[in-house]
N, C-alpha and C positions, 0 to 999 in steps of 0.2 A: 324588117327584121323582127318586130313585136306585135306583128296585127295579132296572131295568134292566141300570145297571152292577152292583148287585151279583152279581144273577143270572150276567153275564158273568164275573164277578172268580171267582165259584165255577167257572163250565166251563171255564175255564183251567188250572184248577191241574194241576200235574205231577205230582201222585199221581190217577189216574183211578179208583181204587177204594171210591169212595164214592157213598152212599146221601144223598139231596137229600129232606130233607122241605118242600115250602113251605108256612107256616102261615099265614095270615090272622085275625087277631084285630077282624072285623068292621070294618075298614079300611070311611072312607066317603066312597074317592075311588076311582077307576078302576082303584087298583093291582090288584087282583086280576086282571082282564079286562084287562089289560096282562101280568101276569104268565103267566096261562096261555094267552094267545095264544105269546107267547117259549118257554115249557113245550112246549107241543104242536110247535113245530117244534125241536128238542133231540133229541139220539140216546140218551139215557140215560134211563133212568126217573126219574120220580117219583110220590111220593105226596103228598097234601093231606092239610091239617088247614084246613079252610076255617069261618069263623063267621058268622051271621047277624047276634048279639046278641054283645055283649063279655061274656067271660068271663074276661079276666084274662091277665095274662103265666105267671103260675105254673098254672094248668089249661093252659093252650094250651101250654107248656112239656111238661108230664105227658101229655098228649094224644100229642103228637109223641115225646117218651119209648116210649109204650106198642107206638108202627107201628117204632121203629125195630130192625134188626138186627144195624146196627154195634157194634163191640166199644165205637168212641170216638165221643165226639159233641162237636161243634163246633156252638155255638148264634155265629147271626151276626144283626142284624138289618139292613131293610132302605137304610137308609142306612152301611152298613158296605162298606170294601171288601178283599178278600184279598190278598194276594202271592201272585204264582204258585207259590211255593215253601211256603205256609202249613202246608199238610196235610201235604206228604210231611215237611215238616222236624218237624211236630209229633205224627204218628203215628213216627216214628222217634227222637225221644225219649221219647215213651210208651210205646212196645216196651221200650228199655233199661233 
């Protein structure tokens, strides 16, 4: 019911230098095909970790670990939602 905003709440944010993995852990409602419809019209990349069968929040965690290239990672899921000020406020206490 909130992948939508969440998706929004991450393209918002005022730090733009971040890497977006969306994961699906065999979700068995539409979100997926809601989500990467919104994906595909988006200026920034992404990558998938998409599942058929459940494998678990810690595999699908580790999955998306293995694609990522960020130094930090922000696990959020999808009923979450960000401040626009999230990442830059939390990649800039993580630097210091």
């Amino acid at each position: 019911a909130y992948v939508l905003e969440t998706l929004t709440s991450i393209a918002r944010q005022s730090f733009a230098e971040f890497e977006l993995i969306y994961a699906d852990d065999a979700s068995t409602d539409a979100s997926v095909a809601i989500a990467q419809d919104w994906l595909a019209r988006q200026s920034f990349a992404v990558k998938t970790v998409i599942h058929t069968e459940n494998r678990g929040v810690c595999r699908t965690l580790n999955e998306c670990l293995a694609v990522a290239e960020g130094e930090f990672v922000q696990m959020i899921s999808c009923d979450d939602l960000l401040e626009s000020w999230k990442l830059e406020r939390q990649v800039s206490q993580l630097q210091q």
